[in-house]
Structure formats: structure tokens, C-alpha cells
MIVEXTOR-998625 format. One line per field, with one value per atom (N, C-alpha, C): residue number from 1; residue in three letters; atom name; x, y, z. Coordinates in steps of 0.2 Angstrom, whole numbers, plus 5000, padded with zeros to 4 digits. Example, Ala and Ser with C-alpha at 12.3 -4.5 7.8 and 13.67 -1.06 7.14 Angstrom:
<recs>
n <- (1 1 1 2 2 2)
res <- (Ala Ala Ala Ser Ser Ser)
atom <- (N CA C N CA C)
px <- (5066 5062 5066 5064 5068 5064)
py <- (4972 4978 4984 4989 4995 5000)
pz <- (5039 5039 5039 5035 5036 5039)
</recs>
This chain:
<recs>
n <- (1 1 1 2 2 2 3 3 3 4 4 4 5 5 5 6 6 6 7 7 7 8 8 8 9 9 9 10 10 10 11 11 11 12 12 12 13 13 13 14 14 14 15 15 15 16 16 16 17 17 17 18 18 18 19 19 19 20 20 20 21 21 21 22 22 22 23 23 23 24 24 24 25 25 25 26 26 26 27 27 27 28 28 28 29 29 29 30 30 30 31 31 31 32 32 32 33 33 33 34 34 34 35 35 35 36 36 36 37 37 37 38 38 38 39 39 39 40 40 40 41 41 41 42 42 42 43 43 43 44 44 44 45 45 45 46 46 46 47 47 47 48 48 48 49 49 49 50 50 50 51 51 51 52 52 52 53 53 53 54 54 54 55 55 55 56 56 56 57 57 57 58 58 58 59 59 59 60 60 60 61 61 61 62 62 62 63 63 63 64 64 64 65 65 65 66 66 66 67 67 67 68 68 68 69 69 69 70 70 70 71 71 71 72 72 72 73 73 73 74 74 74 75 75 75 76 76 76 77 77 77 78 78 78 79 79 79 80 80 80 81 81 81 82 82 82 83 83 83 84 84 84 85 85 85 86 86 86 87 87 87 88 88 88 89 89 89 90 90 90 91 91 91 92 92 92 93 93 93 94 94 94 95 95 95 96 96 96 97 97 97 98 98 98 99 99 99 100 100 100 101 101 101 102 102 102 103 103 103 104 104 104 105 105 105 106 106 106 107 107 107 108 108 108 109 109 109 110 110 110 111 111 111 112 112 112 113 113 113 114 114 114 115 115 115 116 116 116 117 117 117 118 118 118 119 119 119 120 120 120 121 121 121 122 122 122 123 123 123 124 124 124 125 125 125 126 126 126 127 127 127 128 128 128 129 129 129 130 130 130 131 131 131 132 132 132 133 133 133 134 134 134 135 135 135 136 136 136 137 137 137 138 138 138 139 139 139 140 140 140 141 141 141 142 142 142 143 143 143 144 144 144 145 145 145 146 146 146 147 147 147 148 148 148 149 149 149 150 150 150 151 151 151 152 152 152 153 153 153 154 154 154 155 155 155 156 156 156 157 157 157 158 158 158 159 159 159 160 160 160 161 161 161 162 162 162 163 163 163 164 164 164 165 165 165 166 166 166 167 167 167 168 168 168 169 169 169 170 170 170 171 171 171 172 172 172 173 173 173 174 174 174 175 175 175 176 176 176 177 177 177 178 178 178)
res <- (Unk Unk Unk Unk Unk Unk Unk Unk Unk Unk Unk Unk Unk Unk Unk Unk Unk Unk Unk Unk Unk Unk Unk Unk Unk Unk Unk Unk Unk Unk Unk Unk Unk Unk Unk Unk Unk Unk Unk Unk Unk Unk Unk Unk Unk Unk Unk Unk Unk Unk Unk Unk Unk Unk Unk Unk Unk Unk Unk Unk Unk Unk Unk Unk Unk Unk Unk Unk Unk Unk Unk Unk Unk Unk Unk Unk Unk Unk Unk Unk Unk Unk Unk Unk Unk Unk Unk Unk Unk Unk Unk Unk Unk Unk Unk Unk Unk Unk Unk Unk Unk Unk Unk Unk Unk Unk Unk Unk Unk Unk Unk Unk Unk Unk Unk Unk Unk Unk Unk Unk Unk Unk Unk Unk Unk Unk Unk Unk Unk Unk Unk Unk Unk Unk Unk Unk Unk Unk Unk Unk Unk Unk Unk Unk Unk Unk Unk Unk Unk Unk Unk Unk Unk Unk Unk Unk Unk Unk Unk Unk Unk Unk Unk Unk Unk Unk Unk Unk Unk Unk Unk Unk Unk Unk Unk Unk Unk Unk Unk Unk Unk Unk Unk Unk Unk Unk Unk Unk Unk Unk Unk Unk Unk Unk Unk Unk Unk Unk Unk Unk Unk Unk Unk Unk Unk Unk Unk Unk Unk Unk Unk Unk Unk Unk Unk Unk Unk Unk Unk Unk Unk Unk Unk Unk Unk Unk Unk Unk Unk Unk Unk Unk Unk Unk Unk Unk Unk Unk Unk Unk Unk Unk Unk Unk Unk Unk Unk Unk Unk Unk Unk Unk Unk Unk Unk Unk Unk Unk Unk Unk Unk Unk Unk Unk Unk Unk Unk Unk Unk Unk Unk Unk Unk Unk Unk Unk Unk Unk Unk Unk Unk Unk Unk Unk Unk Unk Unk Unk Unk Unk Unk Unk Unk Unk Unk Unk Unk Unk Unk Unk Unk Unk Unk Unk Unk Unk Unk Unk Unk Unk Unk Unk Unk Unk Unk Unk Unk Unk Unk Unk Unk Unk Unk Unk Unk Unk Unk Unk Unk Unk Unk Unk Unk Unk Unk Unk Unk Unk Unk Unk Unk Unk Unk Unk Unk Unk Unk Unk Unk Unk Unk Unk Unk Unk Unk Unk Unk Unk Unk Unk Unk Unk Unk Unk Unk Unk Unk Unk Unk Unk Unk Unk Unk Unk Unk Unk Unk Unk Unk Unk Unk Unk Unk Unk Unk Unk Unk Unk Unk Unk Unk Unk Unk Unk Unk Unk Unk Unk Unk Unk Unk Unk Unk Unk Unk Unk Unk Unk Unk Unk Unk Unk Unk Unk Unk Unk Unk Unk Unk Unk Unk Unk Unk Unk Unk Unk Unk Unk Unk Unk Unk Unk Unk Unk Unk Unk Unk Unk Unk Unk Unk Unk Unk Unk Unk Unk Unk Unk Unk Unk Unk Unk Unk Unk Unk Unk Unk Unk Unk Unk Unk Unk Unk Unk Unk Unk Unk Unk Unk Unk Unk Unk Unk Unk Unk Unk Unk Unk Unk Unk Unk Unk Unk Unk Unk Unk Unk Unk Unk Unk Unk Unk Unk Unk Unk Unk Unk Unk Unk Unk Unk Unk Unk Unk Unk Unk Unk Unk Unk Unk Unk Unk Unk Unk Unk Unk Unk Unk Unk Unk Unk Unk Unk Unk Unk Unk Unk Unk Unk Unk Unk Unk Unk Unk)
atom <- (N CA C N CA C N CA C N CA C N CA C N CA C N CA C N CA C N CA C N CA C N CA C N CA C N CA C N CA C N CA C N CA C N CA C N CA C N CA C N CA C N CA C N CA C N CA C N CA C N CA C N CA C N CA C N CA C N CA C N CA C N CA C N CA C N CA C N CA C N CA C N CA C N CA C N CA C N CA C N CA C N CA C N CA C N CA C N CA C N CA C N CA C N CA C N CA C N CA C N CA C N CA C N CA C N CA C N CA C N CA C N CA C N CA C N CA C N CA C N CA C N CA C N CA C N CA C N CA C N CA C N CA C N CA C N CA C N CA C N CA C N CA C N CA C N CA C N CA C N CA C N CA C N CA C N CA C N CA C N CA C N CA C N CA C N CA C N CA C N CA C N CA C N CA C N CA C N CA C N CA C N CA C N CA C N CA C N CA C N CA C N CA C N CA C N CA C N CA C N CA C N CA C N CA C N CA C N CA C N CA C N CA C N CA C N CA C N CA C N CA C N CA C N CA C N CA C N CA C N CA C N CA C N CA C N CA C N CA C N CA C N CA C N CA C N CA C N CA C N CA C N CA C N CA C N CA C N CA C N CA C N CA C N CA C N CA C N CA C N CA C N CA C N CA C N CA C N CA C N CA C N CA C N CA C N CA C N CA C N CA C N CA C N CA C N CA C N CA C N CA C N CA C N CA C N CA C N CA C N CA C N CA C N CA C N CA C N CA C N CA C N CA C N CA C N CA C N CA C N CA C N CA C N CA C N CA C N CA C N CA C N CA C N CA C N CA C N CA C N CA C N CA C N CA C N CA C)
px <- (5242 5238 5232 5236 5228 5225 5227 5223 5215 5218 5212 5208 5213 5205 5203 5204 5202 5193 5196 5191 5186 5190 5183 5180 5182 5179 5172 5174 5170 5163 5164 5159 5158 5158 5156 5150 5152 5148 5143 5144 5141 5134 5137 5131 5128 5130 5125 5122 5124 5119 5114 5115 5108 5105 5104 5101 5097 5100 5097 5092 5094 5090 5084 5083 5077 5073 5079 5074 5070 5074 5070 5065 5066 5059 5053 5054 5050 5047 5048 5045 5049 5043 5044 5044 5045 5045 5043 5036 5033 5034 5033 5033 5026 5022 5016 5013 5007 5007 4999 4997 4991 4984 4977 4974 4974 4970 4969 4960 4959 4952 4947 4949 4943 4943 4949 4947 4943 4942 4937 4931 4928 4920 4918 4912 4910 4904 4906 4900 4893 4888 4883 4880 4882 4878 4883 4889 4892 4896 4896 4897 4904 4909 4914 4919 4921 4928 4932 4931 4936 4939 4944 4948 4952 4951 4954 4959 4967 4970 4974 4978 4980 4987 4989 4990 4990 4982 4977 4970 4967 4963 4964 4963 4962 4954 4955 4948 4948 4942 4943 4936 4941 4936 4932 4932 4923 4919 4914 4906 4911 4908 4911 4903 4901 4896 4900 4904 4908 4903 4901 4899 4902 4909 4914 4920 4926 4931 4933 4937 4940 4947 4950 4960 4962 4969 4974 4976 4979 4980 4988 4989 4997 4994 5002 4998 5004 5005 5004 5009 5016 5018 5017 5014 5018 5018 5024 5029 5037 5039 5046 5048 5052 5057 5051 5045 5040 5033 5027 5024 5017 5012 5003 5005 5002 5002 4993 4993 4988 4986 4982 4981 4976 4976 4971 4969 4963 4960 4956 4955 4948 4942 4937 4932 4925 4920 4914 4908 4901 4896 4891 4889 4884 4875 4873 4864 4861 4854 4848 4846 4844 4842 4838 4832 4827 4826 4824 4823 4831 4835 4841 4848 4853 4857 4863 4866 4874 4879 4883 4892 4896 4899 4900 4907 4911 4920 4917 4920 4917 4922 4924 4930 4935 4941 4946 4945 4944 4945 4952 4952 4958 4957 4962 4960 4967 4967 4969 4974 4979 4982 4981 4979 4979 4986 4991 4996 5001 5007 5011 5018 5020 5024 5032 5036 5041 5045 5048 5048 5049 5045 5048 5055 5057 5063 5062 5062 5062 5057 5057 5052 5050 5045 5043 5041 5044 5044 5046 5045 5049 5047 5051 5051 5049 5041 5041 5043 5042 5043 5045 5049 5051 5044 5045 5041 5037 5035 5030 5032 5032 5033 5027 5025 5022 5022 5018 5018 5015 5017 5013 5012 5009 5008 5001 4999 4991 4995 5000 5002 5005 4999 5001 5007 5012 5018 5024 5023 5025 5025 5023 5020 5020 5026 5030 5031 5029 5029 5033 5037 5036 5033 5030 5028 5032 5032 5033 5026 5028 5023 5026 5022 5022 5020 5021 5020 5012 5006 5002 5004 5002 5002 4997 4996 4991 4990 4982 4979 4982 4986 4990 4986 4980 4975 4972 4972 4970 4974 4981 4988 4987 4986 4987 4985 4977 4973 4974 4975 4978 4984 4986 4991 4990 4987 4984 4980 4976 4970 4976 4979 4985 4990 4989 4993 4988 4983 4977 4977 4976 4974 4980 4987 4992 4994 4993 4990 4986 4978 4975 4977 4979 4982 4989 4992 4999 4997 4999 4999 4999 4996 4998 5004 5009 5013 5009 5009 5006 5012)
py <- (4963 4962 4957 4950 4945 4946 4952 4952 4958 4962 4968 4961 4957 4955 4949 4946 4943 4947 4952 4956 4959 4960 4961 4956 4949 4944 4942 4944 4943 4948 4954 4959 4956 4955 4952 4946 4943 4936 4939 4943 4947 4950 4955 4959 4953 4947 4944 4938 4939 4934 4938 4945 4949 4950 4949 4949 4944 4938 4933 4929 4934 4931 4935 4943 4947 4944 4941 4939 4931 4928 4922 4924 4927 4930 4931 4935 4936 4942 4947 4955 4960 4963 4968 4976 4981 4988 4990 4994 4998 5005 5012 5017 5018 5022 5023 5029 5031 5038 5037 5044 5045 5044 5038 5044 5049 5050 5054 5058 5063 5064 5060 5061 5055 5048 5046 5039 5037 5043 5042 5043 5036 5036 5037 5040 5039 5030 5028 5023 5025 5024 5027 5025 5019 5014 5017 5014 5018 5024 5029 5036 5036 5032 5032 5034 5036 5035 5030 5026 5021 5024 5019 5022 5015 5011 5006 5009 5007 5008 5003 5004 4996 4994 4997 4995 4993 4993 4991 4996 4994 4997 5004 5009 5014 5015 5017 5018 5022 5027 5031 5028 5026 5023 5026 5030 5036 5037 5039 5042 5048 5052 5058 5061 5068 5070 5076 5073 5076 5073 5081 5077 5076 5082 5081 5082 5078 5080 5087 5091 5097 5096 5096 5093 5089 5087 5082 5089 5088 5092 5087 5081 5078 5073 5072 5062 5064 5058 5055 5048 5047 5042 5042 5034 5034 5028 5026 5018 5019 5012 5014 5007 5011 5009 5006 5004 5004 5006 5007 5010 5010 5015 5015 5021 5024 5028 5031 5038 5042 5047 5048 5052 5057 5064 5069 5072 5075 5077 5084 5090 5094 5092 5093 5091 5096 5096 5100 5097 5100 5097 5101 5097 5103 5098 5102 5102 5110 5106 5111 5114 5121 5124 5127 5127 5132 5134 5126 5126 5130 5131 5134 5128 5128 5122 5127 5124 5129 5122 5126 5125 5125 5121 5123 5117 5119 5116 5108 5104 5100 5097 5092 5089 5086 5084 5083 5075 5073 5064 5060 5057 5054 5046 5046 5039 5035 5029 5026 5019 5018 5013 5006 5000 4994 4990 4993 4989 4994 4993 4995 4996 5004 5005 5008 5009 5011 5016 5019 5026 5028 5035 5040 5044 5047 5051 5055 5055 5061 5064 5068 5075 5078 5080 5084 5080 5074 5072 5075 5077 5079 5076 5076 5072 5076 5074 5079 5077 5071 5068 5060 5057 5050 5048 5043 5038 5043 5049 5052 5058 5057 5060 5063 5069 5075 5075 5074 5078 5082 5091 5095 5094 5096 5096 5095 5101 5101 5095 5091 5089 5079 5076 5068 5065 5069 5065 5068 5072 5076 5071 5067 5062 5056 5052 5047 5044 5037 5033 5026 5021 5015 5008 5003 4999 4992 4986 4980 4977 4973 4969 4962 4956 4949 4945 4942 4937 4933 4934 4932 4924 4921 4914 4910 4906 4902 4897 4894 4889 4884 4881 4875 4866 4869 4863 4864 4868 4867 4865 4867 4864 4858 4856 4849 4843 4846 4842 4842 4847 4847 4844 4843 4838 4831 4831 4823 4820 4826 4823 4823 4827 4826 4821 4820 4812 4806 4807 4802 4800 4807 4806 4802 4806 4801 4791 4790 4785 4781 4784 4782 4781 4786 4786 4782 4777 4777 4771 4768 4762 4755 4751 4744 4741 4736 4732 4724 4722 4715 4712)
pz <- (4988 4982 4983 4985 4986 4989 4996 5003 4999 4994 4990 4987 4983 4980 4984 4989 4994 4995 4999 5002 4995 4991 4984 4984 4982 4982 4987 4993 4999 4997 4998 4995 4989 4986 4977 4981 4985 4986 4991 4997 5002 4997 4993 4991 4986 4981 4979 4985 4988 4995 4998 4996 5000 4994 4988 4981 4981 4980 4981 4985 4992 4998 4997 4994 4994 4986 4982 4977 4979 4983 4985 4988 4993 4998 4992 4986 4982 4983 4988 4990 4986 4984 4978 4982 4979 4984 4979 4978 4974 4978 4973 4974 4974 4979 4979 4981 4981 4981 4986 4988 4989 4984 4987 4978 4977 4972 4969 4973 4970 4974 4969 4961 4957 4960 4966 4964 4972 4975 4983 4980 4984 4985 4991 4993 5000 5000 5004 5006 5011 5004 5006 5013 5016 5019 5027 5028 5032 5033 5026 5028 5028 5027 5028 5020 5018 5012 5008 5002 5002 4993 4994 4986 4986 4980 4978 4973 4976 4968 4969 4963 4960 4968 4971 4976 4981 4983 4988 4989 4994 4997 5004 5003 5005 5008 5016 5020 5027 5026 5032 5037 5043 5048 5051 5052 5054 5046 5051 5048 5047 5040 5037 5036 5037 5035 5029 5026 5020 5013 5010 5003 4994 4999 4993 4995 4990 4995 4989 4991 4989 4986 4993 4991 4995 4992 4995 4997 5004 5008 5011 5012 5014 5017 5019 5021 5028 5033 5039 5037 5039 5042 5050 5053 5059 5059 5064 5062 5067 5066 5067 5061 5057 5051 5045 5047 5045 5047 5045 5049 5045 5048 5043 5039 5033 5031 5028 5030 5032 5028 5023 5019 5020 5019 5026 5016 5017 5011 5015 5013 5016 5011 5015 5012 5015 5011 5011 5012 5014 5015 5013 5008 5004 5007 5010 5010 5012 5010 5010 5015 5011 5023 5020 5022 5021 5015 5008 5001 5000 5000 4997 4998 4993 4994 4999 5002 5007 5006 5007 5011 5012 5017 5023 5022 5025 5026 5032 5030 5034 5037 5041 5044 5039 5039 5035 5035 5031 5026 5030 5033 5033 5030 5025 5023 5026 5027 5028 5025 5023 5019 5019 5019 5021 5023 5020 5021 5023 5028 5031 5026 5026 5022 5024 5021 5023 5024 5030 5032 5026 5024 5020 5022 5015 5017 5010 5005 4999 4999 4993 4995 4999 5002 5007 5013 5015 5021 5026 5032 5037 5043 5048 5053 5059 5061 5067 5073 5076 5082 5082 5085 5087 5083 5077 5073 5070 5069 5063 5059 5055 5049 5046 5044 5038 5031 5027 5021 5022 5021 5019 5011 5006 5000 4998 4991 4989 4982 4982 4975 4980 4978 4979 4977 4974 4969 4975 4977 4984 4991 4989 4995 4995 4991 4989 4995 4993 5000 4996 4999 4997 5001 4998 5002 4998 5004 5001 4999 4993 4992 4990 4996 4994 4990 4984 4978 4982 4979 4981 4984 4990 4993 4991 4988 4987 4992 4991 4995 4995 5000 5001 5001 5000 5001 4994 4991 4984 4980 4981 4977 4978 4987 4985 4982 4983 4980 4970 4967 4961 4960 4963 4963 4963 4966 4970 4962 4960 4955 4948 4947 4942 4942 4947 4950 4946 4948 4948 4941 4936 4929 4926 4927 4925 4926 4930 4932 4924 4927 4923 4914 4914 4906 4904 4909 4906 4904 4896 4895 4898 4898 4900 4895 4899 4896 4895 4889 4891 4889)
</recs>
């Protein structure tokens, strides 16, 4: 009977030392998705696709001669245990030919994630090959990803000089003994 709750005890201190040690660290795991097609812009200047959402920046590194995107078409892990994740859109190209507007299906959008996420496994993930992963799906919530996110760092040379001058002010302000 002491040796059970020995060994509870141990797991009881075990699993709050792996709590404690992920809340120290201070990384959070959000769930995050693909955007949306309202929240892609094209950059008029380099051609390329960007999409800011609340959990970073999203961008496709080629020239795109795309003038709309159409659909979310699935996204693209590749990684091992963590990895980049890859959002592919179809997209269309509308110009002029001979005083008349056309269009025409153009290459597929791949946007890119800025920050490294962590393997998929629910929903429609599947595993094609050693480190890459598929979403198929025209539906972004289908294509569940989660990423860490670090507690902003601040500038270690601004804190210390605020310190320093909040030192200073202190100082100046404590009364004299005469």
C-alpha cells in the first residue's frame, strides 16, 4: 500500500514539474488555421501574396501573375515533429485582349507561414511521405494546425538603462537626514 502511493506521489510531482517547467518557459500553443481568401493581398510592387493575421505573417515568395484568389484549396506540412506550414489557394488572371476583359486559371498561391508549427494530426491531415503531411479541403477549419508562440522578449539594453534612470530618480528624491 505505501509502495502505490509512493509511486502516485512521484507521478503527482513528475507531471507538476513538466507544468511548471512549460509555464516557466512561458510558450503558449495556439490553434491556427489558414487565412482566409478576404484577408490575402497581392503586393503591387513585387507580385507576390501576403496575409497578416493575428498570428503572424503569411507570404508567397514568387511573382504571381494571379489577379484573384478563387479558393482555399489545403495546406502542406513539412518538418520532422515540427516543421513550415504551406497554404496553396487556386487563383485566376483576369486581363484585357483585344479591348475585351478574359480569364484564365492561373498558378496556385502558395503562401507561406512565418513561424514553424507543429506536426498535424486531426482532421484531414494525412501522411504522405517520411516528414510531409496534406490537407486536402476547400474548408480552412479542416486544416488545423498548431504553433508555439514565445512571450515577446524585450530589449535587454532598454530595461537596463530604465532601471538605471529609475535608480537615478530615486536617489534624487529621498530625503536628507540633517
Amino acid at each position: 500500500m505505501m509502495k502505490k502511493a509512493l509511486i502516485i506521489l512521484i507521478l503527482i510531482i513528475a507531471v507538476a514539474a513538466i507544468v511548471w517547467h512549460r509555464a516557466a518557459r512561458g510558450d503558449t500553443i495556439h490553434n491556427s488555421f489558414c487565412p482566409s481568401i478576404s484577408e490575402l493581398q497581392k503586393n503591387p510592387i513585387k507580385g507576390n501574396w501576403t496575409a497578416e493575421t493575428k498570428q503572424g505573417l503569411w507570404k508567397s515568395h514568387s511573382m504571381s501573375f494571379a489577379t484573384n484568389i478563387t479558393q482555399f484549396v489545403g495546406a502542406q506540412w513539412v518538418g520532422e515533429n515540427i516543421g513550415q506550414i504551406t497554404c496553396v489557394y487556386n487563383a485566376e488572371q483576369e486581363f484585357t485582349m483585344q479591348g475585351q476583359i478574359k480569364i484564365q486559371h492561373a498558378l496556385p498561391v502558395l503562401l507561406v507561414f512565418h513561424t514553424l508549427a507543429l506536426q498535424p494530426t486531426e482532421k484531414k491531415w494525412k501522411r504522405i511521405k517520411q516528414g510531409v503531411y496534406n490537407c486536402y479541403s476547400i474548408s480552412q477549419s479542416d486544416c488545423l494546425f498548431e504553433i508555439k508562440i514565445k512571450p515577446p522578449v524585450g530589449n535587454i539594453y532598454q530595461e537596463a538603462e530604465s532601471l538605471k534612470s529609475d535608480h537615478d530618480h530615486s536617489i534624487l528624491n529621498q530625503p536628507t537626514n540633517y
